[in-house]
C-alpha positions, 0 to 999 in steps of 0.5 A: 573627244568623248573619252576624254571628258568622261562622258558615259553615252547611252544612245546615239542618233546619227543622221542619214549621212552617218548610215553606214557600219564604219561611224559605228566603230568611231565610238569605243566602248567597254563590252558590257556597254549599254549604247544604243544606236539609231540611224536610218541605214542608207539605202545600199547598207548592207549587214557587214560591219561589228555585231553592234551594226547588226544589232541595230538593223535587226532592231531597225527592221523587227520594230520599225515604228518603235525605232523611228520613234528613238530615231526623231527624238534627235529633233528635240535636240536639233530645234534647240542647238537651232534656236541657239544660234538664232539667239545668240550667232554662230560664233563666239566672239571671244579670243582667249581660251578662258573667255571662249569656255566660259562664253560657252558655258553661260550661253549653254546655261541661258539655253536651259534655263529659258528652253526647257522642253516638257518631257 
């Protein structure tokens, strides 16, 4: 879906479940890339996978405390979609594909607008 939007990534955080060396290889990118991971392995992880895997548990266990702070900048963004589904339900109550975007839309702009987190 990504590539289909034309949305350039810069890194990743996965969440616990996601710990394993095949989600790596569900996002395609061009070689000289500059994507970076974050995930918390699982505990029976091991090194087999792509390099990109490698690179990230070598990461992940010569900086640890440097990583995990990359790794819980996820909770930035999992407070607001949080917050958003709070305000504004689970669902959108639009019908037409028109009306459902731009439902989307404005309540992503009312998100950050009135959400705007310091950093």
């Amino acid at each position: 879906m990504l590539g289909e939007v034309d949305v350039k990534l810069r890194s990743v955080r996965l969440d616990k479940y996601y710990g394993e060396s095949t989600y790596m290889g569900y996002f395609d990118f061009d070689e000289d890339a500059k994507v970076y991971f974050y995930v918390i392995p699982k505990r029976n992880a091991t090194l087999n996978g792509s390099w990109r895997w490698k690179d990230t548990m070598r990461e992940f266990v010569r900086n640890t405390m440097k990583y995990l702070e990359e790794y819980y900048k996820r909770e930035r963004s999992e407070a607001g979609f949080s917050a958003d589904k709070r305000f504004f339900g689970w669902g959108v109550a639009q019908r037409r594909e028109d009306r459902i975007k731009g439902a989307l839309f404005v309540i992503g702009l009312w998100h950050n607008l009135f959400h705007l987190a310091p950093y």
